[in-house]
C-alpha positions as CSV (number, residue, x, y, z in Angstrom):
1,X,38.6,83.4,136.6
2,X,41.1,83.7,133.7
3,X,39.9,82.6,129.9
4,X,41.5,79.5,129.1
5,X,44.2,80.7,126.2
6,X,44.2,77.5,124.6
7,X,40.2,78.6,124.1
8,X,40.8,81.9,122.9
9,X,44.0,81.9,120.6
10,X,46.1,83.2,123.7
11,X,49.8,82.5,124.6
12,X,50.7,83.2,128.2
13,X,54.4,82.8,127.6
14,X,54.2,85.9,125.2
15,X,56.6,83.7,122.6
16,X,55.1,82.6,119.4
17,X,55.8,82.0,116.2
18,X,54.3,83.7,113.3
19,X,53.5,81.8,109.7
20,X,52.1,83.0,106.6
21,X,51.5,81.1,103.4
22,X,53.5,81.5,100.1
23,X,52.2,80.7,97.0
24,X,53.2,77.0,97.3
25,X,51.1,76.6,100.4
26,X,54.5,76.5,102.4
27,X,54.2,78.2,105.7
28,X,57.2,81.1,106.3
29,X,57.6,83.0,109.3
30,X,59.6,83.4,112.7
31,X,59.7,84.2,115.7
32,X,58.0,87.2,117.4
33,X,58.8,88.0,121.3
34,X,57.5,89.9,123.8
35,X,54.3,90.3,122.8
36,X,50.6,89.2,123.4
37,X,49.5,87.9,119.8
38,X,46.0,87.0,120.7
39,X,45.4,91.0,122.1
40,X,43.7,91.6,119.0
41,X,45.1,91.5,115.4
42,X,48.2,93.1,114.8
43,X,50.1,94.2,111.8
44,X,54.4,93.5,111.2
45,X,57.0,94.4,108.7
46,X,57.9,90.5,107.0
47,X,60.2,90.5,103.8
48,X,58.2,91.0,100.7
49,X,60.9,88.2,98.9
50,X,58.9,85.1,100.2
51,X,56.3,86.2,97.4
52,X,59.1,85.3,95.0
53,X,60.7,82.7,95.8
54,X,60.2,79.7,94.3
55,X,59.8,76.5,96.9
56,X,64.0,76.3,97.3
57,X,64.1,79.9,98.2
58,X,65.5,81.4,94.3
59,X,63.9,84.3,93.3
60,X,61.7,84.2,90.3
61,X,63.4,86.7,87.8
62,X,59.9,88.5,86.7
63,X,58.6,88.4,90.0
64,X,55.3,90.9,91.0
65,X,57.4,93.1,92.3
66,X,59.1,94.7,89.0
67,X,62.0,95.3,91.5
68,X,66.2,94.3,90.8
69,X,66.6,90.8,92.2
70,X,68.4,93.0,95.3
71,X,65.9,95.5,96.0
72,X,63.4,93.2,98.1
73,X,61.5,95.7,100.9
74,X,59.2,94.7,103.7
75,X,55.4,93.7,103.4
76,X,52.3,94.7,105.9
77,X,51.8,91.5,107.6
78,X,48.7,91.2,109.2
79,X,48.8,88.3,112.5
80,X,45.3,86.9,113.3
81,X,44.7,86.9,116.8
82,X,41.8,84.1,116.6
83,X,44.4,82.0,114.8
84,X,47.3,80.9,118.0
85,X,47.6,77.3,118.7
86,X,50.2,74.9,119.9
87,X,51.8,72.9,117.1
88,X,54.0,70.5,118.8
89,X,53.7,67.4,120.9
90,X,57.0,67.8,122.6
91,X,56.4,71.4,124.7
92,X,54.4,74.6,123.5
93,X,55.4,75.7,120.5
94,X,52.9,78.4,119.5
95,X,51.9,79.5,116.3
96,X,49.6,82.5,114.6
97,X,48.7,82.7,111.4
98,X,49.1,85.9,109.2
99,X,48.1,86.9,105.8
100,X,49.9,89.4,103.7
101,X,47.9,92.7,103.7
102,X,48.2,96.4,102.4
103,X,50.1,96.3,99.0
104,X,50.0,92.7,98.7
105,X,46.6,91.4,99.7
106,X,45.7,91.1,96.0
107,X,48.5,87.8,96.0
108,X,48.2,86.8,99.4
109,X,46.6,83.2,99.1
110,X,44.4,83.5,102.2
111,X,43.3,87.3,100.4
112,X,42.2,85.3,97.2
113,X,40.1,82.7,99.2
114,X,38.5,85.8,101.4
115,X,37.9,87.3,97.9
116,X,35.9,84.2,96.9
117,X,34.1,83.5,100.1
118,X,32.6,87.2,100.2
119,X,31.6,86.7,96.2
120,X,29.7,83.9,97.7
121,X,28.2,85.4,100.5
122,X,26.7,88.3,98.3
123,X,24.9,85.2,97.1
124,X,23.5,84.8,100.7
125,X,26.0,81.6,101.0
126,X,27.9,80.1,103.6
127,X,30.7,78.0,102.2
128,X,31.6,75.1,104.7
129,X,34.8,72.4,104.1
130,X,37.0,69.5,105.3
131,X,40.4,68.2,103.9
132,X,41.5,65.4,103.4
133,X,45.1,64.5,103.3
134,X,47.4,61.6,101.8
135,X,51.4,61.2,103.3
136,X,54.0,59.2,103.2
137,X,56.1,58.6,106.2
138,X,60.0,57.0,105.5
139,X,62.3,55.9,108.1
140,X,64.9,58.6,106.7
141,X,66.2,62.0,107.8
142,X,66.9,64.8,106.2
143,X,70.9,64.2,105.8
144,X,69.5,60.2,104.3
145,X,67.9,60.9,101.7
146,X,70.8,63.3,100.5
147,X,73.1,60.6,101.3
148,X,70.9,57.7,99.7
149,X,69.5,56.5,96.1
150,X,65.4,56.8,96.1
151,X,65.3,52.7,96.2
152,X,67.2,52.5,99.2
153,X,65.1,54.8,100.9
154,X,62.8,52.9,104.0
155,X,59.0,53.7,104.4
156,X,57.2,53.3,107.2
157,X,55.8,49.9,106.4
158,X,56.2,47.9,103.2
159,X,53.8,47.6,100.4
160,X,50.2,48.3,99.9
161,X,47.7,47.4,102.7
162,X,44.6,50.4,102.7
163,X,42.6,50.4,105.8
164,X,44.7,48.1,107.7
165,X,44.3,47.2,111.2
166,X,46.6,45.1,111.7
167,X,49.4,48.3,111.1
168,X,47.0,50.4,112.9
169,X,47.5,48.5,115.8
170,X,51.3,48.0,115.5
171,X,52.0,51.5,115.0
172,X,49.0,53.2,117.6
173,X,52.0,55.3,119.3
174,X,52.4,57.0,116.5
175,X,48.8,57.7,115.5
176,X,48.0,58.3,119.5
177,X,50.7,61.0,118.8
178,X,49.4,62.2,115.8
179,X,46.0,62.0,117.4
180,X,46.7,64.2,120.4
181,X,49.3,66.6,118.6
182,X,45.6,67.6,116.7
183,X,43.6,67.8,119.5
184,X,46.3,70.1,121.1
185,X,46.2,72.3,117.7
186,X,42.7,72.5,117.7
187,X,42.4,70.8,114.4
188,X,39.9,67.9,115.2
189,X,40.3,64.7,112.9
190,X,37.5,62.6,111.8
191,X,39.1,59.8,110.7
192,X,42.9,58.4,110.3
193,X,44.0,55.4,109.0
194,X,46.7,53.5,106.6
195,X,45.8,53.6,103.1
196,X,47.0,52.0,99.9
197,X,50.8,52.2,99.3
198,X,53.6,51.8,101.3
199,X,54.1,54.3,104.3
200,X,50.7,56.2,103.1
201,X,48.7,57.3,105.9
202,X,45.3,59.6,105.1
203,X,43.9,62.1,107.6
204,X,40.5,63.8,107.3
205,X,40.4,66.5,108.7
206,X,37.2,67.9,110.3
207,X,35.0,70.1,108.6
208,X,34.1,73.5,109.1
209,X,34.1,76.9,108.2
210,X,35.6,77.6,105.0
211,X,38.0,79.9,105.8
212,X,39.4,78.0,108.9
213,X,39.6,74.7,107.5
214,X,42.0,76.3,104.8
215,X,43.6,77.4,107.8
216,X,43.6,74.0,109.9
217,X,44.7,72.4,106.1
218,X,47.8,74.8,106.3
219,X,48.4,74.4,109.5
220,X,48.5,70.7,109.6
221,X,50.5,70.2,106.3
222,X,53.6,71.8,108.2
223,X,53.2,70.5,111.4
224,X,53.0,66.9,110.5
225,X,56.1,67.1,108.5
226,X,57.8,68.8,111.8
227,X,56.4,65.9,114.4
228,X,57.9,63.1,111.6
229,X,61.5,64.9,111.8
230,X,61.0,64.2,115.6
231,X,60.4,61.1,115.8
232,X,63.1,60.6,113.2
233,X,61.5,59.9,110.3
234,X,60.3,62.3,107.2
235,X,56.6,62.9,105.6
236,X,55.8,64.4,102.4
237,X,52.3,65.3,100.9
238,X,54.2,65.0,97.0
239,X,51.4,63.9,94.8
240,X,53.7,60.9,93.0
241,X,56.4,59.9,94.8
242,X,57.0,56.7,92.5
243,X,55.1,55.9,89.4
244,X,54.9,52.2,91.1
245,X,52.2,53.0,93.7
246,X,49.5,55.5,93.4
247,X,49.4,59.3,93.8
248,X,48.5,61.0,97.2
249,X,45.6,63.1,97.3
250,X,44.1,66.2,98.6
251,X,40.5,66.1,98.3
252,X,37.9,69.0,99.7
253,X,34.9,68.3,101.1
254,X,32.3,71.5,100.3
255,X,28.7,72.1,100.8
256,X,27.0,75.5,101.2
257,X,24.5,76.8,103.4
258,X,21.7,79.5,103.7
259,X,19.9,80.4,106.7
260,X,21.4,77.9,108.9
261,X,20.1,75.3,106.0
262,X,22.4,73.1,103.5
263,X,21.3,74.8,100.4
264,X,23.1,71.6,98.3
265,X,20.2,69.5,99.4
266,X,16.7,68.3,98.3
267,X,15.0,65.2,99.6
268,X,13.2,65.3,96.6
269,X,16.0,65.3,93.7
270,X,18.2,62.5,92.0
271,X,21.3,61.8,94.8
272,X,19.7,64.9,97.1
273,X,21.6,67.1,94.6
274,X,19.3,70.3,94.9
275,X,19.6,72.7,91.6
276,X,21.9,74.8,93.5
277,X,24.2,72.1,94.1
278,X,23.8,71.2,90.7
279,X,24.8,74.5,89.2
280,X,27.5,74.7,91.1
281,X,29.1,71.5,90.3
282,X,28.2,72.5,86.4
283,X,30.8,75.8,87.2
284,X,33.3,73.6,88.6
285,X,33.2,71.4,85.7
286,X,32.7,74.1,83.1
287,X,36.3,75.7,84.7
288,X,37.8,73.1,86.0
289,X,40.5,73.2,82.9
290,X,41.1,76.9,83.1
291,X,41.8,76.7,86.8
292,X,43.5,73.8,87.1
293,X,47.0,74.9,88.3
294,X,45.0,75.9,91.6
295,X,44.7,72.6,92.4
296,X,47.7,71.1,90.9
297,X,50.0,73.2,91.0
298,X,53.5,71.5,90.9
299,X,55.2,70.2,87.6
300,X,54.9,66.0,89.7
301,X,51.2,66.9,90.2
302,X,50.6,65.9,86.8
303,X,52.2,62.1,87.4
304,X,49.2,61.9,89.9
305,X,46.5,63.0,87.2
306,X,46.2,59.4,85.4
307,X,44.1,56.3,84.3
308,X,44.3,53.7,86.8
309,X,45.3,55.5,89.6
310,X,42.4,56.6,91.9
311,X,43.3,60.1,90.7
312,X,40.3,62.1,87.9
313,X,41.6,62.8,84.3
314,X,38.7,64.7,83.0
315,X,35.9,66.8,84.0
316,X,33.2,64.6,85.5
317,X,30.5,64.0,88.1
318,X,28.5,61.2,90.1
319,X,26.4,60.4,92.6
320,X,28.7,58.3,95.4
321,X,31.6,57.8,92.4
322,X,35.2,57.9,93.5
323,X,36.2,58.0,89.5
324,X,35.0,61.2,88.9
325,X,36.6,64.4,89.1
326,X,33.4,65.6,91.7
327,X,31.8,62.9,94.1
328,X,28.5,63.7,95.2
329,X,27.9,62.5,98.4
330,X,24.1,62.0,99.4
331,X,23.4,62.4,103.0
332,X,21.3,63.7,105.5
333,X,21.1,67.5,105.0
334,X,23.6,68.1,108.0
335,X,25.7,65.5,105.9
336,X,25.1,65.9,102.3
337,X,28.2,67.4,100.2
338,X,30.5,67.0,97.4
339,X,34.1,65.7,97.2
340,X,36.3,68.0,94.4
341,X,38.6,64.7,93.9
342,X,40.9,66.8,91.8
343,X,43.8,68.1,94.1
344,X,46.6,66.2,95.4
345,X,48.5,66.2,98.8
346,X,50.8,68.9,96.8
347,X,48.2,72.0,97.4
348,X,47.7,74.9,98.5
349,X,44.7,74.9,100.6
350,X,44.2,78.0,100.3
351,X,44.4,78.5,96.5
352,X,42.6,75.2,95.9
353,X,39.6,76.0,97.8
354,X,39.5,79.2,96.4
355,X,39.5,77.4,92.9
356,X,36.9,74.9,94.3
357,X,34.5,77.4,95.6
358,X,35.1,80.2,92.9
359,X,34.1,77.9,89.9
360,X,31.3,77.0,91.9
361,X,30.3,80.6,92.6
362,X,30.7,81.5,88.7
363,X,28.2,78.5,87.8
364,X,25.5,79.8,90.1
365,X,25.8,82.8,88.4
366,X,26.6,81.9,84.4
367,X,24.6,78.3,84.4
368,X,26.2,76.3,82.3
369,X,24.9,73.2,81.4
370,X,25.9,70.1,83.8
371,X,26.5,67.1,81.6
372,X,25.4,64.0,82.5
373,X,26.3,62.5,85.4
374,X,28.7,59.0,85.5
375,X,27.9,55.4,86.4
376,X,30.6,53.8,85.7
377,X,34.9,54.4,85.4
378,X,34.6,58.2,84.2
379,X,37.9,57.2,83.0
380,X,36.4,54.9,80.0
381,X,33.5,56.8,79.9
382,X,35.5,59.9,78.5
383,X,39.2,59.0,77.5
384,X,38.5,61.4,74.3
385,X,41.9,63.7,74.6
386,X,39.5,66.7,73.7
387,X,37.8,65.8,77.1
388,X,41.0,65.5,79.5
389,X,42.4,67.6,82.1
390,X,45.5,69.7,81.0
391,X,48.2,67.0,80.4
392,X,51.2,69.0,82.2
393,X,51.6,72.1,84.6
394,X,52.9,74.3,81.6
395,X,49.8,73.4,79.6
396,X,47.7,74.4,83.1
397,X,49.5,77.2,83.5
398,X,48.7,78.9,79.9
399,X,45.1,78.2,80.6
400,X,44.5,80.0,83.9
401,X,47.1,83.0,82.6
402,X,44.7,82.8,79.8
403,X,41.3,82.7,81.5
404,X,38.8,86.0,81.9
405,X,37.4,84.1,84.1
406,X,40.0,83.6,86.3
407,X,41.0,87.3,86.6
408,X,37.2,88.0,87.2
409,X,37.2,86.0,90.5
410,X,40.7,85.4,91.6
411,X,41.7,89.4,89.9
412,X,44.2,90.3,87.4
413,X,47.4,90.8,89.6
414,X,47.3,87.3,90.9
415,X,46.7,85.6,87.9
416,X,49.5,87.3,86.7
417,X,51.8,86.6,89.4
418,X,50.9,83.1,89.6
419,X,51.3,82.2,86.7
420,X,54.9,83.6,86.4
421,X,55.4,81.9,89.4
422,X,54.5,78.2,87.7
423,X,56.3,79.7,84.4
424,X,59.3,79.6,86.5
425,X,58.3,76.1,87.9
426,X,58.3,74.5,85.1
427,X,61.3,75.6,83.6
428,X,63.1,74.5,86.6
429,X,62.3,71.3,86.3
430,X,61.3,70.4,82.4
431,X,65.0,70.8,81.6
432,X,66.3,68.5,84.6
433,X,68.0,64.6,82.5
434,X,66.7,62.1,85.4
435,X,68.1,58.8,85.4
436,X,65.3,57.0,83.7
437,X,66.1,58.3,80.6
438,X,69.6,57.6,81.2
439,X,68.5,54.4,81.4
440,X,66.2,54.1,78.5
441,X,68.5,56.1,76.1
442,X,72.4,56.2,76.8
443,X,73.4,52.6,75.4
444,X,70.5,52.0,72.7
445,X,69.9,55.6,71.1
């Protein structure tokens, strides 16, 4: 009897599209025919240039490549078999993953997380995780919202109303949709549901192991924003999309495991936190400045990172505290976890898990200290400036170019080229006059 290919990866109709990540977490590929992708991995020719651009498609002047702008060649890209799935609800549209490889694994974002997960497993650790995911859905198309002021713009429903029923029932065709578009993608949900702000709807994503649930985080990112389009409307995981309603987050779910056991938990301890778990969380906290730009990475991630707005501003722990940077979660061992709190919707699932997991890693083996953990608002517990989060993405971006530490885990090349990519990032939009301070300034000043 044949092997089910929706089990396997497989794609009977031998057309599929290919998709790898850039450094923004944005999905590039095309179409490859005639082929049968799930035979085993396979290795293309893809244009080196989408390690370059920036997220509009303009090259980055002092790109990795030390090439004239003109001079782009073709990367090794490497397509994962184990990866095929459909990703559309109207047909089969297939899609395989691929990761840059050869001369550019060192940059590829799924290469860095690799790198970290085998850092871990020399530890004798199995790193598992789970996303979950903030968006906003408007009643706009791409040609509106050219065409339209922001204000005029129509989300999905109006004002806040987190966890609401009501709207969960008055729009089910749309979550049944989303609902069975994941099932068919093999990217099982735990929960989905409307959460606070107008439009916002937050899916968590099943967890599992490390490396796929980057994958399924990818995966899920660009295929939500292409089943929106369909249905004629449009989604976007920004991390502020107004500074009148709260940011959209990205949080990881993470626990790690030895010999089939979760290695973050002890019945006996404070919370269950085992001192594993607790010197991992002290890594995280101890880098979490230097590596920063990992998890926010965009120059509007910063208009999420601020008092008042369900969003961390410092380095900080607790048991079961949604104000902290990193939430332990007590549970039963197959259960137990912690909740890095500190990346938005904006990510780059690979990149951010790397950051999540390598900081971890590095306190295992450094053992910092792990402050105190936090009761109360972490927010009033430690407004000192000296204790926040870098303030903006140039001020992140110094840090991690910056950091030994990064180029120990993540390695010197990337941090490099990383960091020239957010140079660039910054620039572009730093020197941009909006209309509020048109506003504020153009009569009075």
């Amino acid at each position: 009897m044949p092997t089910d290919p929706r089990l396997t990866g497989g794609n009977p109709s031998r057309v599929a599209m290919v998709g790898a990540s850039d450094f923004d977490g944005v999905l590039r590929g095309k179409h490859v025919l005639g082929e049968d992708l799930s035979d085993g991995d396979k290795v293309i020719k893809f244009s080196e240039a989408v390690l370059a651009w920036d997220c509009t498609d303009r090259v980055i002047p002092a790109s990795f490549t030390q090439k004239p702008l003109s001079a782009f060649g073709d990367a090794d890209l490497r397509i994962l078999s184990g990866t095929g799935r459909s990703v559309s609800h109207l047909g089969d549209q297939y899609l395989y993953l691929a990761e840059f490889t050869g001369a550019h694994e060192d940059i590829c974002p799924r290469g860095i997380l690799r790198k970290v997960l085998r850092r871990a497993a020399e530890h004798g650790y199995d790193c598992t995780a789970g996303f979950e995911f903030e968006f906003m859905l408007f009643k706009e198309n791409a040609d509106t919202i050219e065409e339209k002021p922001f204000g005029e713009w129509a989300p999905l429903t109006r004002g806040p109303f987190g966890y609401s029923i009501a709207r969960s029932v008055a729009q089910h065709e749309l979550f049944d949709e989303i609902l069975a578009l994941c099932e068919k993608a093999r990217i099982p949900l735990s929960g989905l549901h409307f959460e606070t702000g107008p439009g916002v709807v937050e899916a968590s994503l099943r967890h599992c192991d490390a490396l796929e649930a980057a994958d399924r985080a990818t995966i899920f990112k660009s295929m939500i924003k292409a089943w929106a389009q369909t249905r004629g409307m449009m989604a976007t995981f920004m991390a502020k999309v107004s500074e009148e309603w709260p940011g959209q987050s990205g949080h990881i779910h993470i626990s790690m495991s030895s010999d089939g056991q979760n290695a973050f938990y002890d019945s006996d301890a404070f919370g269950n936190v085992s001192k594993l778990m607790r010197q991992f969380i002290a890594g995280q906290l101890e880098y979490m400045n230097e590596f920063c730009v990992l998890a926010a990475p965009n120059f509007n991630s910063y208009k999420r990172l601020v008092p008042g707005c369900w969003a961390p501003i410092c380095p900080s722990w607790g048991v079961d505290n949604r104000s902290c940077a990193i939430r332990a979660i007590p549970g039963e061992p197959s259960a137990h976890r912690l909740e890095y709190r500190l990346p938005g919707a904006d990510l780059n699932p690979y990149l951010a898990l790397a950051s999540a997991i390598g900081s971890g890693i590095l306190g295992v083996e450094t053992g910092p200290a792990l402050p105190d953990s936090i009761i109360g608002d972490a927010s009033a517990e430690m407004c000192r400036p000296s204790a926040r989060l870098p303030q903006s993405l140039s001020e992140a971006t110094s840090r991690f170019a910056e950091s030994a530490a990064a180029s120990d885990v993540f390695g010197e090349r990337f941090v490099e080229a990383f960091s020239c990519s957010r140079r660039w990032e910054w620039e572009a939009v730093q020197h941009r006059v909006t209309d509020f301070e048109r506003r504020r300034y153009f009569e009075i000043i």
